[in-house]
C-alpha positions as CSV (number, residue, x, y, z in Angstrom):
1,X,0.0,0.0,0.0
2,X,1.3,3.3,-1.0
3,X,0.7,7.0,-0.5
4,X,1.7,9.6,-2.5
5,X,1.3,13.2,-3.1
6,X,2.6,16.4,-5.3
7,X,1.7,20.0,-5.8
8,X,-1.5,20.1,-8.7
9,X,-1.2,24.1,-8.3
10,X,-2.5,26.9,-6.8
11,X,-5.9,29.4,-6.3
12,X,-5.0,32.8,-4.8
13,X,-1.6,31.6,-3.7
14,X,-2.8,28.4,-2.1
15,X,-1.6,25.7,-2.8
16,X,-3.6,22.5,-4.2
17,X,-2.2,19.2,-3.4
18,X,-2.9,15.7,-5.2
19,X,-3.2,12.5,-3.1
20,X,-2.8,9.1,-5.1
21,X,-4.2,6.2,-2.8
22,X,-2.3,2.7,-4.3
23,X,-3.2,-0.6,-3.1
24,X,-1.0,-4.0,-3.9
25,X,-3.3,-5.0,-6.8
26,X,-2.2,-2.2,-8.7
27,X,-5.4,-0.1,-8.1
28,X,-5.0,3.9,-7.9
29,X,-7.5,6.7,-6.7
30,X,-6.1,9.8,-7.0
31,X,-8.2,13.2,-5.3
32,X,-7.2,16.9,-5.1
33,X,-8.2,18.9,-1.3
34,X,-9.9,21.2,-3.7
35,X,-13.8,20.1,-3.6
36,X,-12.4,16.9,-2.1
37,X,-12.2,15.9,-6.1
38,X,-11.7,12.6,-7.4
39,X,-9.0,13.0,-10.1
40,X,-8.4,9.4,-11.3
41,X,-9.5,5.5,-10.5
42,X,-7.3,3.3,-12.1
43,X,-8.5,-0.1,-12.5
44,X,-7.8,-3.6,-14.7
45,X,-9.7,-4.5,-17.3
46,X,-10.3,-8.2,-18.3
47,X,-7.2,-8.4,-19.9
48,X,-5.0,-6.7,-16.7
49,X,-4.9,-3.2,-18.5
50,X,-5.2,-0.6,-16.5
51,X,-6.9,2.3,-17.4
52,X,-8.8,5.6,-15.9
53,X,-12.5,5.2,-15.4
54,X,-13.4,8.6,-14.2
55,X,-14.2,12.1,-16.2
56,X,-11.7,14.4,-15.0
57,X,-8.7,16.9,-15.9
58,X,-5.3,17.1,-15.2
59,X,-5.1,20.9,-14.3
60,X,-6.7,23.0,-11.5
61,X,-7.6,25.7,-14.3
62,X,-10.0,23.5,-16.0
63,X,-11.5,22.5,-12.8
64,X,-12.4,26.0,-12.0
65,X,-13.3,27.0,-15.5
66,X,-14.8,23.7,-16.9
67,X,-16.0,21.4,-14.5
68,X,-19.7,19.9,-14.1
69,X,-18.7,18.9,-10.8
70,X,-16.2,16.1,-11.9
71,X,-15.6,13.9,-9.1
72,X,-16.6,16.6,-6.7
73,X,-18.0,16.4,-3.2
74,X,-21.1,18.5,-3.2
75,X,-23.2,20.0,-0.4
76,X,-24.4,21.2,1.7
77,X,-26.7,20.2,0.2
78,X,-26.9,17.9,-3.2
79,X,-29.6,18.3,-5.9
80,X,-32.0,21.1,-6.1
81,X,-33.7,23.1,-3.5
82,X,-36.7,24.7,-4.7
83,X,-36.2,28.4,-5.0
84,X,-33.3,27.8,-2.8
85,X,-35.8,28.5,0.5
86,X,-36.5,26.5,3.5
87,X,-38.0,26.8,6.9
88,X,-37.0,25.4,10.1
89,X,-38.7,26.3,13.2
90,X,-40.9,28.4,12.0
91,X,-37.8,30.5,10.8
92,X,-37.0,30.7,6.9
93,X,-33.8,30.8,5.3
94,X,-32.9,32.4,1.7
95,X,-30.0,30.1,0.0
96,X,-28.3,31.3,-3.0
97,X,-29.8,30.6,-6.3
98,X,-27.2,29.3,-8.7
99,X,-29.7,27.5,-10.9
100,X,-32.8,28.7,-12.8
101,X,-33.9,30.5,-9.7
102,X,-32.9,27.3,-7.5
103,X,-30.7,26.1,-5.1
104,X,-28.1,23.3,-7.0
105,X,-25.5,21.3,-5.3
106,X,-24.8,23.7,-2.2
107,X,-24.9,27.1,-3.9
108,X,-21.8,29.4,-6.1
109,X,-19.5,28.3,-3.3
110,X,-20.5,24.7,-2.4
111,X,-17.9,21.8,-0.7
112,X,-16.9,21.7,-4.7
113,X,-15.3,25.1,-4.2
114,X,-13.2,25.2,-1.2
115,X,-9.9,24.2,-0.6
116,X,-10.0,21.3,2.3
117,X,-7.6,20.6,5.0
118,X,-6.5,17.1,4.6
119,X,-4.7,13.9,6.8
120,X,-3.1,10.6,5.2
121,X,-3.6,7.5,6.8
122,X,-1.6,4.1,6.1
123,X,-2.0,0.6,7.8
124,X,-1.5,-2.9,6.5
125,X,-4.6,-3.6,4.5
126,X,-5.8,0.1,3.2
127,X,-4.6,3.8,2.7
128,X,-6.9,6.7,3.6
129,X,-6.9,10.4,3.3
130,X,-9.6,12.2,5.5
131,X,-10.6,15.8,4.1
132,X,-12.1,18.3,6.5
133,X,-13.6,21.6,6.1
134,X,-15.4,24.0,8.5
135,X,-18.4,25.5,6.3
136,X,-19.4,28.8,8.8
137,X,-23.0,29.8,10.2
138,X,-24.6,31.6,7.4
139,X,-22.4,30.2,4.3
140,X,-24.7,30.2,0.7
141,X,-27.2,30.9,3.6
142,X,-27.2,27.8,5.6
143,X,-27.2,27.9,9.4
144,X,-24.9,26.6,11.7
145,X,-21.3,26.0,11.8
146,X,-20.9,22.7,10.2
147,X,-17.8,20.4,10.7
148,X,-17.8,18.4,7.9
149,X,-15.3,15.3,7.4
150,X,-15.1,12.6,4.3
151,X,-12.5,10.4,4.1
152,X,-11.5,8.6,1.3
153,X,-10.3,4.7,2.0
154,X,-8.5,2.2,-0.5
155,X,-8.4,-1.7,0.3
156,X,-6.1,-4.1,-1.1
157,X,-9.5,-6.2,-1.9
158,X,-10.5,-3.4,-5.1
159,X,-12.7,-1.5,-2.4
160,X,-12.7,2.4,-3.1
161,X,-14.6,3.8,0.2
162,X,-16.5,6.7,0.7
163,X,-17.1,8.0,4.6
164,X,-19.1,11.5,5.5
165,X,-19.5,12.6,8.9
166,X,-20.9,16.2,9.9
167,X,-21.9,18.0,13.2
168,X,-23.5,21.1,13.7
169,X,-24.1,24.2,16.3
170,X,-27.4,24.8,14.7
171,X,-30.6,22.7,13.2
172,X,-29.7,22.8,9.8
173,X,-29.7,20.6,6.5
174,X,-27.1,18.2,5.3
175,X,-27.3,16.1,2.1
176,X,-24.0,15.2,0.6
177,X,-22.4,12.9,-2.2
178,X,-19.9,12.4,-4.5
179,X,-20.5,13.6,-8.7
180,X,-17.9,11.7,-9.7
181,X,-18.7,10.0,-13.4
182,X,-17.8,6.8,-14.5
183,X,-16.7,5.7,-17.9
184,X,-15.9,1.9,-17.4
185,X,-14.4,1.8,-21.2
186,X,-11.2,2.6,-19.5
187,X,-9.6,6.5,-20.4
188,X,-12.9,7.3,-22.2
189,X,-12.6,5.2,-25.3
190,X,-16.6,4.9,-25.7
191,X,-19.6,6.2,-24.3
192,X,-21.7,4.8,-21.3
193,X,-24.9,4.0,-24.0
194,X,-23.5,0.3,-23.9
195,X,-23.0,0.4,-20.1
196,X,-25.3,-2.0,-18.5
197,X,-26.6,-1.7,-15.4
198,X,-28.9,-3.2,-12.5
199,X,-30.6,-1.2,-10.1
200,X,-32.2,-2.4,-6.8
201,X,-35.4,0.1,-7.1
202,X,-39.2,-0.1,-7.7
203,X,-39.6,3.6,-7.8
204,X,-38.5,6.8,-8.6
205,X,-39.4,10.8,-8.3
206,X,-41.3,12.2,-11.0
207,X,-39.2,15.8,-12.0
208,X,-41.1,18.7,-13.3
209,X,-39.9,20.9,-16.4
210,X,-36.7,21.9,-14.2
211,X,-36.0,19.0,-12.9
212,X,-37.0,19.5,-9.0
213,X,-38.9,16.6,-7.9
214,X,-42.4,17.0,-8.0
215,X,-43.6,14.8,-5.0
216,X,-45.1,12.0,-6.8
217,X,-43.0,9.0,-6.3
218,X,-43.5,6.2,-9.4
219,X,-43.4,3.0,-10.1
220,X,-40.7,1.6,-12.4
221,X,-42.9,-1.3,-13.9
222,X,-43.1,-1.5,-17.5
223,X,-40.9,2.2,-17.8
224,X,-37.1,2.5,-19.2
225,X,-36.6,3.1,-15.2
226,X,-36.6,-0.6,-14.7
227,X,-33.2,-1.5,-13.7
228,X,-33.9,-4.8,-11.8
229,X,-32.7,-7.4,-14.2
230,X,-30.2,-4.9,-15.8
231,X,-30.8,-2.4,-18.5
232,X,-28.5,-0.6,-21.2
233,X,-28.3,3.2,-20.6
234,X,-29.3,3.8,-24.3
235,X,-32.4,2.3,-23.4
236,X,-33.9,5.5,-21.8
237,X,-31.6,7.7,-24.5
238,X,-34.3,6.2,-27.2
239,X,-36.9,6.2,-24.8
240,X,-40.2,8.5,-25.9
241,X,-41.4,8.3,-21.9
242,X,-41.8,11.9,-20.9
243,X,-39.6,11.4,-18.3
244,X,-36.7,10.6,-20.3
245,X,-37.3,13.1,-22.5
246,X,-37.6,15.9,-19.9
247,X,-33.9,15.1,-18.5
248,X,-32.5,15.8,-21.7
249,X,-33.4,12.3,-23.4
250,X,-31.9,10.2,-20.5
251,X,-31.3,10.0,-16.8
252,X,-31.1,12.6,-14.0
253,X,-33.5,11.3,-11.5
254,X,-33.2,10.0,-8.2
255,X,-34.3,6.3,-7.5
256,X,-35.4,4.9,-4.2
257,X,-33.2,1.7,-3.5
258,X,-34.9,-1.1,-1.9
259,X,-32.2,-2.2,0.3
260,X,-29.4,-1.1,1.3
261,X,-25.4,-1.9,1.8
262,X,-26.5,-4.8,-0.5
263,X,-25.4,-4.7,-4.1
264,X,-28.0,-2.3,-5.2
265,X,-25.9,-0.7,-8.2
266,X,-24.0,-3.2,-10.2
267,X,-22.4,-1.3,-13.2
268,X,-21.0,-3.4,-16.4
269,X,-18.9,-2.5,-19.6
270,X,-18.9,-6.3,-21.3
271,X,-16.4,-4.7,-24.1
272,X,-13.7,-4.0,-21.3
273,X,-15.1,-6.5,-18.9
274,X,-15.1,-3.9,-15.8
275,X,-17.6,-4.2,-13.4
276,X,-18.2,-1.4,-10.6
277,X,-20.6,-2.5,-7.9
278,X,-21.7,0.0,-5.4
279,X,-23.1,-0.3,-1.7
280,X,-24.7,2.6,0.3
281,X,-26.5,3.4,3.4
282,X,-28.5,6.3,2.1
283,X,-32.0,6.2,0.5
284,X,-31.5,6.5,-2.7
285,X,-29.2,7.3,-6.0
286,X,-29.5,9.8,-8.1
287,X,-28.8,8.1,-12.1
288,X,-27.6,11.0,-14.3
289,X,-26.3,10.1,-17.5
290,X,-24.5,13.4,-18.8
291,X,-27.2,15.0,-20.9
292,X,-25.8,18.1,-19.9
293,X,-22.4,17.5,-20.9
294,X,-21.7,20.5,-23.1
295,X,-18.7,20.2,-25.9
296,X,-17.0,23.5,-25.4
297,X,-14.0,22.0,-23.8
298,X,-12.1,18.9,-23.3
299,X,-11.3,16.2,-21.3
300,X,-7.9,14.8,-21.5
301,X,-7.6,15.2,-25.0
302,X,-11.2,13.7,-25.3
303,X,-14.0,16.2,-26.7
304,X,-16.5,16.5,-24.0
305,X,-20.0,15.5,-25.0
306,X,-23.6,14.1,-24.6
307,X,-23.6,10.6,-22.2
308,X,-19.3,10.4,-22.1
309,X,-19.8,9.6,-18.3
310,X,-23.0,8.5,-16.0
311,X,-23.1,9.3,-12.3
312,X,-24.5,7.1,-9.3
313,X,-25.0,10.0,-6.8
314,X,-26.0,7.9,-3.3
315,X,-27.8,10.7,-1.2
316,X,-30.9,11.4,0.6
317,X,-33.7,13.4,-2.1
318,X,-33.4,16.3,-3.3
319,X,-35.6,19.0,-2.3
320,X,-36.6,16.6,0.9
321,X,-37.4,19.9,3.0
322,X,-40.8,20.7,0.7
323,X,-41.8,17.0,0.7
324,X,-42.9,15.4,4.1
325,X,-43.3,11.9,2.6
326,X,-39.5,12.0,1.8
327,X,-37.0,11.0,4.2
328,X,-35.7,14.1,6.2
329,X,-32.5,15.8,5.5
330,X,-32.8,17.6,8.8
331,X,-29.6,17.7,10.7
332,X,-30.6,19.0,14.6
333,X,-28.0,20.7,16.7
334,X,-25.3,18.3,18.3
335,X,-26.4,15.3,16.2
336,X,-23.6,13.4,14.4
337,X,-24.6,12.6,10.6
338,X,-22.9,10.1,9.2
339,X,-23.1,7.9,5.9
340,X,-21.2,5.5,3.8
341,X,-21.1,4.2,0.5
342,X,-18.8,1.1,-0.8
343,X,-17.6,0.9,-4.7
344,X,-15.9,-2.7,-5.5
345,X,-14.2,-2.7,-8.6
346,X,-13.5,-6.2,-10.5
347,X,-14.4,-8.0,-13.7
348,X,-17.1,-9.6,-15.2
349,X,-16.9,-13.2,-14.0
């Protein structure tokens, strides 16, 4: 197991340092402290190569003048808040509104925006760097000082872990996850419409016209959002299902998962033979598969475009505060939020 790390550059004279997590299988994750970002995964495919089979760049620049949130922590809070307000006892808060009038991904200057503080840890059987940042009372319009920790762990069994933990001085809201986008053909050879993947879900949250849930919560029976016996992405690409065709002809809708820390997201490029399978604690996953990927810029040599990567964002639901049928994102004073999620990487047996 290895640990290494080097200068990536510099915002307003501070400096921005890359970690690269190796385990003895030859596996690499590689994160900058800036938005706790998630450079590189390096992984084998069928036939031992190892490639990268995450969207991201190799310069801080393009991170602050390109990125869709590649590989980012986001919060406070991820997904949409509508019209960035909330209430909480009886008081009610104005967020920033850095989307269409709404609140997206924590606000202008989210966890994807800050530079973290950051500690490595090495033992026998994994490497671990934990990122911490202190997001004060009042930031994007948030209360409460919140302490917020994640901590990213490598095993020498292909296990890439994901650990949050928060506490704050105020009641306040706290949904976070990782955006980071996966491209199992190995340094973005193909597109994810060939990706196949199984889903543990019978339902998921109708959007409206800009994408904030609307509070009806629908079956996936007889819908491209049938995922339980594995489904090609392209499916809901040529999909007519309103749905589909709202998100940009695709994906970018959260999914409630029927179980938990149990296989519920098993990801599979059969041309490469790479297999991702992901584990969570939270409620649900939000599938999005890069409709929005615009094609003014490029990624590692690679022009960006339509469906180049698909995220798998585990979180609690967006715009939870407005819906009391969802689970609640409410964090009270004092209480210790905590969540998990588990990506195994290996090969299609």
């Amino acid at each position: 197991m290895e640990i290494l790390q080097e200068n990536f550059g510099e915002i307003n004279g501070h400096p921005v340092t890359s970690t690269t997590l190796v385990n003895d299988q030859g596996m690499e994750v590689v994160s900058i402290d800036y938005g706790c970002i998630i450079s590189k995964i390096i992984v084998p495919d069928k036939t031992g190569k190892r490639e990268n089979v995450v969207l991201g760049f190799d310069t801080i620049e393009e991170y602050i003048n390109d990125s869709p949130y590649f590989g980012a922590v986001v919060g406070r809070f991820a997904g949409r808040i509508k019209e960035g307000t909330f209430e909480l006892d009886s008081q009610t808060y104005q967020l920033e509104k850095n989307n269409n009038g709404h609140h997206l991904h924590g606000g202008l200057k989210g966890f994807d925006k800050v530079i973290w503080n950051s500690q490595v840890l090495k033992g026998e059987s994994e490497v671990s760097i934990v990122y911490n940042y202190l997001s004060p009372d009042g930031e994007e319009g948030y209360p409460g000082n919140l302490d917020m920790k994640v901590k990213y762990t490598l095993t020498n069994a292909n296990e890439f872990l994901i650990s949050y933990e928060a506490i704050s001085d105020k009641k306040t809201l706290i949904n976070v996850t990782n955006h980071s986008y996966f491209n199992l053909s190995g340094n973005l050879k193909r597109d994810i419409l060939e990706h196949d993947l199984t889903l543990k879900s019978d339902s998921f949250l109708e959007l409206d016209n800009e994408l904030i849930p609307t509070g009806e919560i629908l079956s996936v029976e007889g819908t491209p959002f049938d995922f339980r016996e594995g489904r090609y992405i392209k499916d809901g690409v040529e999909s007519e299902h309103p749905q589909n065709v709202l998100a940009g002809n695709g994906y970018d809708h959260p999914f409630l998962l029927a179980e938990k820390e149990n296989k519920e997201m098993v990801l599979k490029d059969e041309e490469s033979g790479r297999q991702l399978t992901v584990e969570t604690d939270q409620p649900s996953v939000v599938l999005y598969t890069g409709t929005q990927l615009e094609s003014n810029f490029t990624i590692r040599g690679v022009k960006a475009r339509k469906y180049l990567g698909l995220c798998l964002e585990t979180q609690g639901l967006p715009d939870s505060i407005h819906h009391s049928h969802f689970p609640s994102n409410i964090l009270d004073k004092d209480e210790v939020f905590r969540s998990t999620t588990k990506y195994v990487f290996d090969v299609i047996d």
